[in-house]
PAKE-668447 format. One line per 8 residues: for each residue x negated, y negated, z negated of N, C-alpha, C, O. Coordinates in pm, whole numbers, m for minus. Layout:
# residues N
X:Y:Z:X:Y:Z:X:Y:Z:X:Y:Z; ...;
# end
This chain:
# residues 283
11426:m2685:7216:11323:m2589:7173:11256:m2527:7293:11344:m2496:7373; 11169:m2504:7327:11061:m2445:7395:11099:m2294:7440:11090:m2194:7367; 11136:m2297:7555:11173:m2167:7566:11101:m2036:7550:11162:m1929:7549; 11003:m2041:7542:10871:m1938:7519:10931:m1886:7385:10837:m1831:7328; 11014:m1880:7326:11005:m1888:7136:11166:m1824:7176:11262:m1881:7227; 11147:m1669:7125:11305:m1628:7100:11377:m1683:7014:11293:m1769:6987; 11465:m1710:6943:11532:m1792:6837:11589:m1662:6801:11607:m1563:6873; 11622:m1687:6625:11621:m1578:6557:11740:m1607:6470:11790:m1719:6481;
11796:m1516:6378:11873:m1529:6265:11842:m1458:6155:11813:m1338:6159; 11846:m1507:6082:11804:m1437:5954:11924:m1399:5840:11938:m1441:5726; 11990:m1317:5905:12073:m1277:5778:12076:m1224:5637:12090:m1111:5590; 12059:m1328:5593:12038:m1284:5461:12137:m1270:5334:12205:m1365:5295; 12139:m1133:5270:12222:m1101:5213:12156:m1144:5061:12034:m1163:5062; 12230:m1161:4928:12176:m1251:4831:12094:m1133:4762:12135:m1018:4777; 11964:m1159:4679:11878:m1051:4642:11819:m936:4705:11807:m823:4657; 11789:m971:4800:11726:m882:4872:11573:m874:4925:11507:m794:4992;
11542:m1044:4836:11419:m1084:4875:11396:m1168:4998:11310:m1146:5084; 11474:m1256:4994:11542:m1328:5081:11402:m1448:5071:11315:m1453:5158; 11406:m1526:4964:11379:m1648:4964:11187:m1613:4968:11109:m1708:4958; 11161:m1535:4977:11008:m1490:5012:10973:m1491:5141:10863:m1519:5188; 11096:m1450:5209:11104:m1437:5372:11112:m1562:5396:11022:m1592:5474; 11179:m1658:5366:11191:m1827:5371:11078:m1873:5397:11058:m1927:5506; 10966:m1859:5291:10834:m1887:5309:10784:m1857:5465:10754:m1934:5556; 10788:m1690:5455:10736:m1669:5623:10805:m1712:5708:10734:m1731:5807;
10936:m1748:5733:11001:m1814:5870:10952:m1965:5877:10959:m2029:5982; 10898:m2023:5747:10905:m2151:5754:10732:m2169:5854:10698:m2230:5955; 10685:m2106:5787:10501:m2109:5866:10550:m2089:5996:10525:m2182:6073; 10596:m2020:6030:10553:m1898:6193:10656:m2003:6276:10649:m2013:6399; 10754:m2084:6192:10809:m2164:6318:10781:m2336:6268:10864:m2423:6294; 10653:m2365:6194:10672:m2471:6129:10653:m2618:6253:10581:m2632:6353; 10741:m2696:6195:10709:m2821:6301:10878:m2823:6380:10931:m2924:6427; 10928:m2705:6379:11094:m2671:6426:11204:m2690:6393:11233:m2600:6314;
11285:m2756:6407:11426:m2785:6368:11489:m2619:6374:11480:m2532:6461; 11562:m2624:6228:11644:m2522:6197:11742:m2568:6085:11753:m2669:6015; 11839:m2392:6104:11949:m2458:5983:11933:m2306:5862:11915:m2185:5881; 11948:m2382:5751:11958:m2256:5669:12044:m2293:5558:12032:m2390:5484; 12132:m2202:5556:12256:m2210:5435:12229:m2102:5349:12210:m1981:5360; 12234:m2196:5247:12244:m2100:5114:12344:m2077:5057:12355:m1971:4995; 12438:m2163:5060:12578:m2149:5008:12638:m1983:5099:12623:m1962:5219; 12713:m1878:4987:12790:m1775:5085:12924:m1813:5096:13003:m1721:5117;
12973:m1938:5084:13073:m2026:5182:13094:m2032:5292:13000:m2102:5330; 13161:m2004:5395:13186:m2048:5553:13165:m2173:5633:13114:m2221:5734; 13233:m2196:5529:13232:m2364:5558:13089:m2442:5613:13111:m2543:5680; 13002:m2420:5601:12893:m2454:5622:12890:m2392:5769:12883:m2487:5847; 12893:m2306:5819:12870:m2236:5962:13000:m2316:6045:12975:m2375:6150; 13148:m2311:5984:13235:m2408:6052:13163:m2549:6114:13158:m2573:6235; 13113:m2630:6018:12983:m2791:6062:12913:m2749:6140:12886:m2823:6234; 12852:m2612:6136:12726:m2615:6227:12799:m2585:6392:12729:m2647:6472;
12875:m2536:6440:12969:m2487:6524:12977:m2597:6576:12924:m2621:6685; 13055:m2698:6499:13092:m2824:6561:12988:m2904:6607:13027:m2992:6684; 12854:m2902:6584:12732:m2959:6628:12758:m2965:6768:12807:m2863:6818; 12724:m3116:6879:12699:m3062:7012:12626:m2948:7038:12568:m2875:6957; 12634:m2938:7165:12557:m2846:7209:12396:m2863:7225:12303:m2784:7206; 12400:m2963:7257:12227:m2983:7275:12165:m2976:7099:12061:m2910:7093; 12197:m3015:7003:12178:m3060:6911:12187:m2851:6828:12120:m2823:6729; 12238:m2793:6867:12271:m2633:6846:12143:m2567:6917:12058:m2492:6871;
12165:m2633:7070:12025:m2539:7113:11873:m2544:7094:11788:m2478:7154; 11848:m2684:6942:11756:m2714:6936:11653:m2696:6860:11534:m2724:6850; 11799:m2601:6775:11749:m2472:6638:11669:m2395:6702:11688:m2357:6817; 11534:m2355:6604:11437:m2259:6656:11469:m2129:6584:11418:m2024:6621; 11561:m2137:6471:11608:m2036:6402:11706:m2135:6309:11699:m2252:6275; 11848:m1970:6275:11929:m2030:6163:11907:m1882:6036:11927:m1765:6069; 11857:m1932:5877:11869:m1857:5813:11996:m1911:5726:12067:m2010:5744; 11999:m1806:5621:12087:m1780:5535:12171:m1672:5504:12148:m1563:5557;
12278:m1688:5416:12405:m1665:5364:12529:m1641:5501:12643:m1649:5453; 12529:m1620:5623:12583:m1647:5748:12626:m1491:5795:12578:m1381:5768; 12717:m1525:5860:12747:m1387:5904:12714:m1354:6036:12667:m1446:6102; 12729:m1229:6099:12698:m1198:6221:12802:m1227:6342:12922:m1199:6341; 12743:m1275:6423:12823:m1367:6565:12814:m1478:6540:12910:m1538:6588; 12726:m1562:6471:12698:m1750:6385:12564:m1747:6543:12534:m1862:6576; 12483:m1622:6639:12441:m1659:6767:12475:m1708:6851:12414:m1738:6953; 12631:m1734:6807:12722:m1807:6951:12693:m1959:6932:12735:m2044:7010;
12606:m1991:6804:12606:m2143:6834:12521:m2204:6945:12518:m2320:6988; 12440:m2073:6985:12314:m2084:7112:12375:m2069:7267:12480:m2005:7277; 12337:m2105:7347:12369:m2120:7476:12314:m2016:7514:12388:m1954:7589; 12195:m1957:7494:12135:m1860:7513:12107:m1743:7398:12121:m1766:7278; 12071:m1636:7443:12031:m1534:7344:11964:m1545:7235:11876:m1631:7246; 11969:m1485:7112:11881:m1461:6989:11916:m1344:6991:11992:m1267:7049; 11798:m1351:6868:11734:m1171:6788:11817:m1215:6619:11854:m1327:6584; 11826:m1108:6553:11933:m1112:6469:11771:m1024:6333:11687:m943:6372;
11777:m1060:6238:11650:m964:6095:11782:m940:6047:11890:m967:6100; 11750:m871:5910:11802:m870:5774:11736:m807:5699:11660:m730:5758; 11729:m804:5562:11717:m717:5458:11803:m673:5395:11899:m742:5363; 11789:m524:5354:11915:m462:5302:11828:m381:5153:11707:m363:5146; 11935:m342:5043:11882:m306:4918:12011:m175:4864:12126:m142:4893; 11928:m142:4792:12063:m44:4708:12181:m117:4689:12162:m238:4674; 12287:m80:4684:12391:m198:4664:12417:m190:4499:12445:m291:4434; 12405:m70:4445:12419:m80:4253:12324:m187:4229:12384:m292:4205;
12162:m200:4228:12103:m218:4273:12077:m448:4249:12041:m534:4169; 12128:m429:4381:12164:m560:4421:12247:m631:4383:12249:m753:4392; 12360:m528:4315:12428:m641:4218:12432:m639:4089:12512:m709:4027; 12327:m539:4018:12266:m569:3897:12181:m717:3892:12199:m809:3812; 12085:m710:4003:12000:m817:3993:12079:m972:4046:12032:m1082:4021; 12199:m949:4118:12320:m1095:4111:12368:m1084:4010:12370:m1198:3963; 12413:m1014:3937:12510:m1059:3839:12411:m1134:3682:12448:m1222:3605; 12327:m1084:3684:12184:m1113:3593:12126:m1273:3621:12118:m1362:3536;
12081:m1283:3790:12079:m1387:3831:12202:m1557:3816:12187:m1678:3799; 12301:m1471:3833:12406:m1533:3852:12434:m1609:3670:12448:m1732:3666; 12439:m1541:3551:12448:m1555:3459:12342:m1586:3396:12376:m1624:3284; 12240:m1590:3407:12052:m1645:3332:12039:m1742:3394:11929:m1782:3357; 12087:m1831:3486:12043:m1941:3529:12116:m2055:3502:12189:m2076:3598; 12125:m2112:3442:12218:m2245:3404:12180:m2354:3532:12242:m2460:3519; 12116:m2350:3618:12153:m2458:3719:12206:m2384:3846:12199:m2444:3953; 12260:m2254:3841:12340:m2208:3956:12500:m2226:3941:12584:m2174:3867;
12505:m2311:4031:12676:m2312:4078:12787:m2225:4048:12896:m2265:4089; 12786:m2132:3996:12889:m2050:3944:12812:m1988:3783:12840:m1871:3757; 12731:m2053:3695:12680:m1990:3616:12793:m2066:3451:12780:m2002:3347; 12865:m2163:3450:12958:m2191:3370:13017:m2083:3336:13017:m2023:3229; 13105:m2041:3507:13208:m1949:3554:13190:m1802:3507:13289:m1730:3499; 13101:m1768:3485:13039:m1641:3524:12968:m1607:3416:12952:m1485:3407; 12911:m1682:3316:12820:m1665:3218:12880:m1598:3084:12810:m1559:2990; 13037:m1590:3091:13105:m1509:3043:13198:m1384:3067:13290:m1339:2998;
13147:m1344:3182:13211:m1211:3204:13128:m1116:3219:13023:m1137:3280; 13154:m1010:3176:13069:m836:3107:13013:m803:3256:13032:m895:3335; 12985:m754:3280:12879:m695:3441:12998:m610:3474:13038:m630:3589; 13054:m538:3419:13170:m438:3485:13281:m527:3560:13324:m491:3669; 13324:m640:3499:13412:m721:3477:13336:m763:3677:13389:m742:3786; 13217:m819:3647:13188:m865:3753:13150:m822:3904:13155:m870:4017; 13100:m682:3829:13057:m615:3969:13179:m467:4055:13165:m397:4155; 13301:m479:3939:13416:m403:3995:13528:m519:4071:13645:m502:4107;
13458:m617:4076:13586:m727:4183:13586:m694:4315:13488:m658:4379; 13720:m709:4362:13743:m620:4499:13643:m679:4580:13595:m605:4666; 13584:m844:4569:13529:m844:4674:13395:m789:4702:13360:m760:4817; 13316:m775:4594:13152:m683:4593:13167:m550:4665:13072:m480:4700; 13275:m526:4680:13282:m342:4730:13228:m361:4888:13173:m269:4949; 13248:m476:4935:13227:m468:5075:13153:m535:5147:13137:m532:5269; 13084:m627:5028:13025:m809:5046:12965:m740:5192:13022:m716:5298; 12828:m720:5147:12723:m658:5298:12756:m642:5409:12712:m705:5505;
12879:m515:5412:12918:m486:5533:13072:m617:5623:13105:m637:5740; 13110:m661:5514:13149:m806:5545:13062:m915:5658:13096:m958:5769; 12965:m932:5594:12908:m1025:5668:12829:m975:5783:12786:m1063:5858; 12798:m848:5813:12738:m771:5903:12895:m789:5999:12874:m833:6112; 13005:m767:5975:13089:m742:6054:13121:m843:6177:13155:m830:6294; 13086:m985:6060:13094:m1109:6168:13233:m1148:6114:13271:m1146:5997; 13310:m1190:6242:13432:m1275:6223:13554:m1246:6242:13578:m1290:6355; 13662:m1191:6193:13753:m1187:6189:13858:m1258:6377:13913:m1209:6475;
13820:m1411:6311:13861:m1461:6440:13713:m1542:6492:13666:m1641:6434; 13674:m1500:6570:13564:m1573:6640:13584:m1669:6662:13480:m1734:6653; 13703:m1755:6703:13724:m1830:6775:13688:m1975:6670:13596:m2056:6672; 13812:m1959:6582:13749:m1975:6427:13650:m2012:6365:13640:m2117:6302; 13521:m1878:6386:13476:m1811:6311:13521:m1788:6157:13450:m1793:6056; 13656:m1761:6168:13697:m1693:5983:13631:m1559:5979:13646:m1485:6076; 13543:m1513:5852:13525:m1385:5820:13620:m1321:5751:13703:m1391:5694; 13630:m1165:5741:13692:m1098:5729:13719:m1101:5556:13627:m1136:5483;
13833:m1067:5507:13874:m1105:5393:13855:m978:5346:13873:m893:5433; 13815:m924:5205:13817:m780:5120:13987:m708:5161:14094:m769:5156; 13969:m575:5196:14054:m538:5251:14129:m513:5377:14202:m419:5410; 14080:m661:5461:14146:m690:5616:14130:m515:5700:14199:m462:5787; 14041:m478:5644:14029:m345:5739:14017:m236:5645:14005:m254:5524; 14019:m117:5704:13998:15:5642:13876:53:5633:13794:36:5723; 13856:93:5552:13693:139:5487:13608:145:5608:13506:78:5629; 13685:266:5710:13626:330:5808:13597:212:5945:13489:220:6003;
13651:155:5969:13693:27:6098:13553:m80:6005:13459:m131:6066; 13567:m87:5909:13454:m193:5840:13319:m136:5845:13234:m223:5828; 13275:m22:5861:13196:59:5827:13153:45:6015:13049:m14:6046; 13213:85:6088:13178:105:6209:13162:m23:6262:13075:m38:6348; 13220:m101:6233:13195:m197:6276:13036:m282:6242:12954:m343:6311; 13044:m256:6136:12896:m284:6064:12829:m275:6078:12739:m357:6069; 12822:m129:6121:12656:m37:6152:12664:m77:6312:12557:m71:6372; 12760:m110:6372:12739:m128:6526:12649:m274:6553:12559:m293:6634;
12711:m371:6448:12635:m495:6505:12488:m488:6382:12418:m589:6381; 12452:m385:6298:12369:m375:6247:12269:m288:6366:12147:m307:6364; 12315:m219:6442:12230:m185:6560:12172:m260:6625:12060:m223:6660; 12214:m381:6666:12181:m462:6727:12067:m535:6645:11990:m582:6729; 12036:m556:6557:11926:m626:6525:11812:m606:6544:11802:m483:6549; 11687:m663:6563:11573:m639:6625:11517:m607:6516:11423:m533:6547; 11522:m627:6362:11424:m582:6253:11571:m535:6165:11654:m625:6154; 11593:m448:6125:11675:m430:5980:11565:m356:5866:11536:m237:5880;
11512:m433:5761:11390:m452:5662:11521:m366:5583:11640:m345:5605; 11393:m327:5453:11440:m261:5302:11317:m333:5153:11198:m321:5124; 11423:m397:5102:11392:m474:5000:11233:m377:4948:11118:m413:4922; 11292:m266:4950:11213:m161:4903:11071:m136:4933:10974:m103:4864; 11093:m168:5084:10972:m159:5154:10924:m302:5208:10879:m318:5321; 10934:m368:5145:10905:m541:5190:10808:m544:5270:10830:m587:5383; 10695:m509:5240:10560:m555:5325:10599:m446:5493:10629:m509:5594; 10595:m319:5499:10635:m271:5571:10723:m315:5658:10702:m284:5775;
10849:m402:5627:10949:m449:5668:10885:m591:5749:10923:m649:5851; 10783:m614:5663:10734:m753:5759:10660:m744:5857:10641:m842:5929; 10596:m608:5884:10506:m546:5956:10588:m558:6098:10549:m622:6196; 10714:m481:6087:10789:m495:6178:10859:m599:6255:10913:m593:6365; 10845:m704:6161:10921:m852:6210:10797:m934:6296:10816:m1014:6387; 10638:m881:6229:10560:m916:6301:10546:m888:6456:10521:m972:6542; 10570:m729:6477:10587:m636:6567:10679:m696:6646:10644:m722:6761; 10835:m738:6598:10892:m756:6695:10933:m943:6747:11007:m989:6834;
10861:m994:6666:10848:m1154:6702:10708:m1250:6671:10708:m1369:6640; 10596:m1163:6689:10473:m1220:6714:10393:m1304:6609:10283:m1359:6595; 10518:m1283:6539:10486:m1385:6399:10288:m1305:6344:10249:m1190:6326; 10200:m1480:6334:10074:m1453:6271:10077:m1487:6086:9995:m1464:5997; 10174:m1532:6086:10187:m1583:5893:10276:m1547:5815:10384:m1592:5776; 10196:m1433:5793:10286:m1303:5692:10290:m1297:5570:10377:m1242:5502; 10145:m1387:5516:10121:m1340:5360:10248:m1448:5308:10291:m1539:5379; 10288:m1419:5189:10389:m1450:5070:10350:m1431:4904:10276:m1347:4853;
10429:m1541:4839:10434:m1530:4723:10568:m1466:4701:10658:m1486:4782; 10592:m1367:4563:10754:m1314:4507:10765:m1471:4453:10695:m1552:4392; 10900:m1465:4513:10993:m1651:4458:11143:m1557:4426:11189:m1451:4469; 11179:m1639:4345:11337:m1604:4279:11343:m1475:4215:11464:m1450:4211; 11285:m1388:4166:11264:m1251:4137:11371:m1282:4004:11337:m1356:3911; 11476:m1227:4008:11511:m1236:3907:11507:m1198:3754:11580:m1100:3739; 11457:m1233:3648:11443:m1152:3539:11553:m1119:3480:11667:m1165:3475; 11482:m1005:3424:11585:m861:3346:11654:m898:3265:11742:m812:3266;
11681:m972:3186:11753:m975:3026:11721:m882:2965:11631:m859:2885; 11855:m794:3034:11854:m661:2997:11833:m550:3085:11857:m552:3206; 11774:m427:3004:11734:m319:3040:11866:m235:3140:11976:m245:3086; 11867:m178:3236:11940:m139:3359:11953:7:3293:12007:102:3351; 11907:12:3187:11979:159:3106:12083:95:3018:12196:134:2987; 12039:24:2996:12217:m72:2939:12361:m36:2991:12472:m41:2938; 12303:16:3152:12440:m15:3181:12476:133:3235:12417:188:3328; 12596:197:3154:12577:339:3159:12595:458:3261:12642:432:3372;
12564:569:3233:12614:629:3364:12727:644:3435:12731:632:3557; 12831:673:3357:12971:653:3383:13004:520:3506:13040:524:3624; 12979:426:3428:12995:306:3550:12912:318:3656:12969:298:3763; 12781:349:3663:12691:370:3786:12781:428:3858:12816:381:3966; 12825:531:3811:12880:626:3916:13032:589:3973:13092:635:4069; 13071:488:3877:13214:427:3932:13160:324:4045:13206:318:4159; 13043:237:3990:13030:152:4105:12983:226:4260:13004:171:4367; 12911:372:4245:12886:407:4346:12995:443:4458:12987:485:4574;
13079:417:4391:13242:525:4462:13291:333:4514:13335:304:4625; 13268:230:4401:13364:111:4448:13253:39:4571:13273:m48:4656; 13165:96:4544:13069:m5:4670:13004:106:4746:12885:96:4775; 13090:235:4788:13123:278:4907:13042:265:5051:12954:332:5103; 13115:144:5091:13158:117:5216:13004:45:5224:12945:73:5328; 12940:m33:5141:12814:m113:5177:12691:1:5113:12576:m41:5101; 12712:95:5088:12617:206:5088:12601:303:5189:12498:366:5214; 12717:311:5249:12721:362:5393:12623:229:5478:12554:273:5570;
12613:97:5458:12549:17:5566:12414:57:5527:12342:56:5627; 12356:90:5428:12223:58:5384:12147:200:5410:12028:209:5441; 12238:315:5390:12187:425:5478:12218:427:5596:12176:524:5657; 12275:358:5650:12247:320:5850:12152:277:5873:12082:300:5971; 12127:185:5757:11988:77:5771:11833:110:5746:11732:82:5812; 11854:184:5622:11736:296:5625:11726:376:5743:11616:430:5752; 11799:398:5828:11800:535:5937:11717:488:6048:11630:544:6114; 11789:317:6053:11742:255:6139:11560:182:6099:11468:154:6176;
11571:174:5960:11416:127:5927:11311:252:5971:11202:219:6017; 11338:376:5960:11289:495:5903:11205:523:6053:11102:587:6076; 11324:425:6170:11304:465:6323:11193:438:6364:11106:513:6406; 11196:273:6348:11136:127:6374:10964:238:6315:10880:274:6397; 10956:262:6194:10835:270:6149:10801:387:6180:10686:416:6145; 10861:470:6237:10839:602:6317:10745:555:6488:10651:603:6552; 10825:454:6500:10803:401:6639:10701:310:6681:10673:281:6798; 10641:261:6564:10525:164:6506:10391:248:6551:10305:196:6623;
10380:381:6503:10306:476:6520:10199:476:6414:10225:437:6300; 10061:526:6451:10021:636:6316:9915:488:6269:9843:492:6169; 9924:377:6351:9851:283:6271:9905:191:6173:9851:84:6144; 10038:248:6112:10080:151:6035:10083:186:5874:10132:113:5788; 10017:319:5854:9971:275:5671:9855:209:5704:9841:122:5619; 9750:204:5795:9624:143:5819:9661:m8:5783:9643:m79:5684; 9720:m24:5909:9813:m254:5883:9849:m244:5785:9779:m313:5711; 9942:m183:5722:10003:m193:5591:9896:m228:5433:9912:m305:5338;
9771:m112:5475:9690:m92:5368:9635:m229:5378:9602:m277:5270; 9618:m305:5483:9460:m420:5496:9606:m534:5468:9587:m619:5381; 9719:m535:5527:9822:m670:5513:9768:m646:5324:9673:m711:5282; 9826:m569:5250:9867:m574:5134:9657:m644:5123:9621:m753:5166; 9617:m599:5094:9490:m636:5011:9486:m784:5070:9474:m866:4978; 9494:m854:5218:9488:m999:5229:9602:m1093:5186:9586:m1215:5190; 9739:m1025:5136:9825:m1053:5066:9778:m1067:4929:9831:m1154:4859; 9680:m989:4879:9657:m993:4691:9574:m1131:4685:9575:m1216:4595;
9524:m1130:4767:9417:m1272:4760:9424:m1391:4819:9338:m1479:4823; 9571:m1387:4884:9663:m1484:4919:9706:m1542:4763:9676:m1636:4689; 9773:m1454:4764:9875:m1468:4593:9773:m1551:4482:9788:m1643:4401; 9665:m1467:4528:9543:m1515:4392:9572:m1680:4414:9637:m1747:4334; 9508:m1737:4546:9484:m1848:4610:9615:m1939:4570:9589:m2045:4512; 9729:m1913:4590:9841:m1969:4571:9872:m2019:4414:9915:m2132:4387; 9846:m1927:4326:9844:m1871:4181:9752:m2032:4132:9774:m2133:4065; 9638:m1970:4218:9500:m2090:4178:9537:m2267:4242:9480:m2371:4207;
9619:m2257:4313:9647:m2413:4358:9743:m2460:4222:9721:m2537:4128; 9828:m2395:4250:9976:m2459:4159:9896:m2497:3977:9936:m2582:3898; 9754:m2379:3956:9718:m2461:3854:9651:m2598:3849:9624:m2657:3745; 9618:m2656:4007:9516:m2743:3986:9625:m2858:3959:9746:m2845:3978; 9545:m2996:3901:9668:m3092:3873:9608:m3184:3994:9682:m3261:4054; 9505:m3174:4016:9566:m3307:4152:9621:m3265:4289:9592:m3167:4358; 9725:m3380:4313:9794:m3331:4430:9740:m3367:4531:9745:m3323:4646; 9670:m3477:4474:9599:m3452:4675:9466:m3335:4700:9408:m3324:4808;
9444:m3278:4613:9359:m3181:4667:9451:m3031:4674:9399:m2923:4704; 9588:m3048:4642:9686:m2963:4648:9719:m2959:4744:9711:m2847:4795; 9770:m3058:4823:9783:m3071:4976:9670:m3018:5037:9682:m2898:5061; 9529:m3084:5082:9418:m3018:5105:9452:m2827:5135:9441:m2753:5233; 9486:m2814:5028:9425:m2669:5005:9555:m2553:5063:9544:m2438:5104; 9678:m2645:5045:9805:m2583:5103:9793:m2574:5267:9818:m2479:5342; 9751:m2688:5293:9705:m2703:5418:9639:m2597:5470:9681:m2532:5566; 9525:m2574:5403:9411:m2521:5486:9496:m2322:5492:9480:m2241:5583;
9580:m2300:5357:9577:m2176:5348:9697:m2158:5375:9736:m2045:5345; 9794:m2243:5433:9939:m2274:5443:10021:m2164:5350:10084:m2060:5370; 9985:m2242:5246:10101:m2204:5169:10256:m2308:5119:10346:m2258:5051;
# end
């Protein structure tokens, strides 16, 4: 890879608006060998590890499902994104996802258990700050198992290598969040379509207060990451300065007529003037 070009990671945590960002990493580095795992399996980062070395340093970026310290597959330095979301939140819209989709990999499994059932399992209490933490044994790379540490040791640990990232985004504030990724990696191809948005079934008053407030106490430890992360977004756009509802206001309106454009291809039926037109507007 061209050394002019920082190499990046994209940690992406599931629902967070992940696969929209896909779109933009794919433009801004297109023509580049990269790796991106979707599976939140290990196993997949174990293969990539074992890659020679030349064949590792040739990634221009690795996204996904990956945890933090997966930069050691580089000989040299990277910059680390993420997006982060409410964690109640985020696993309303997985567990919804997870169960409405009959071609997802755990949707047999899963398509019968109640949302409480699913979102009080020990391991959701910590998923986020899990994979922010990195690896257990580096050497390895095993990640850390639900429990391996104390709330507090997981928590610090989290927000420390969550410091380190050059963009930490909020689902919340998406466009804003891209503003900054622009800011801090030069990226010119920002506009996006919403992909994977998961639909509702059901209404999120369904699910009552009582449990809200149990899940707020069981997912703890990854609500502590996401107000680090806000603290740290809140900085970034502090630090941007007073021209960024201005960028923000003009991104969003060449974003609406992106979308239009995109909207208007996928209806046309021939594909070679589909190509043509993807081309010209790279979508």
């Amino acid at each position: 890879m061209s050394s002019d070009r920082q190499r990046v990671v994209f940690l992406h945590i599931p629902k967070t608006g992940g696969m929209s960002l896909y779109d933009v990493l794919r433009r801004n580095y297109a023509g580049l060998p990269a790796y991106v795992q979707f599976e939140t399996r290990s196993a997949g980062e174990h293969a990539l590890f074992e890659r020679p070395q030349h064949e590792r340093d040739s990634l221009a970026y690795v996204a996904g499902h990956v945890h933090y310290g997966i930069h050691a597959i580089w000989s040299e330095p990277a910059a680390y994104f993420t997006m982060l979301r409410d964690p109640v939140d985020r696993l309303i819209s997985q567990y919804y996802y997870v169960t409405t989709s009959r071609d997802h990999r755990n949707y047999e499994k899963r398509s019968a258990v109640t949302f409480s059932e699913f979102a009080l399992e020990e391991r959701h209490g910590s998923y986020v700050a899990r994979r922010l933490a990195g690896y257990a044994d580096p050497v390895n790379h095993v990640p850390f198992k639900p429990g391996e540490l104390s709330a507090s040791e997981m928590i610090d640990l989290a927000v420390a290598n969550l410091k380190r990232h050059a963009v930490v985004g909020l689902t919340s504030e998406f466009d804003t969040s891209l503003l900054l990724l622009r800011r801090a990696f030069g990226w010119k191809r920002l506009y996006y379509v919403r992909r994977n948005t998961t639909k509702q079934v059901h209404e999120r008053s369904e699910i009552s207060a009582d449990l809200k407030a149990e899940l707020r106490g069981h997912l703890a430890v990854d609500g502590a990451i996401v107000e680090a992360g806000r603290a740290l977004f809140d900085a970034a756009c502090a630090s941007y300065g007073p021209d960024l509802e201005r960028d923000l206001a003009a991104f969003q309106r060449s974003n609406t007529i992106y979308g239009n454009v995109a909207r208007a291809v996928d209806r046309i039926r021939s594909d070679r003037l589909k190509r043509v037109l993807r081309r010209l507007f790279w979508l």
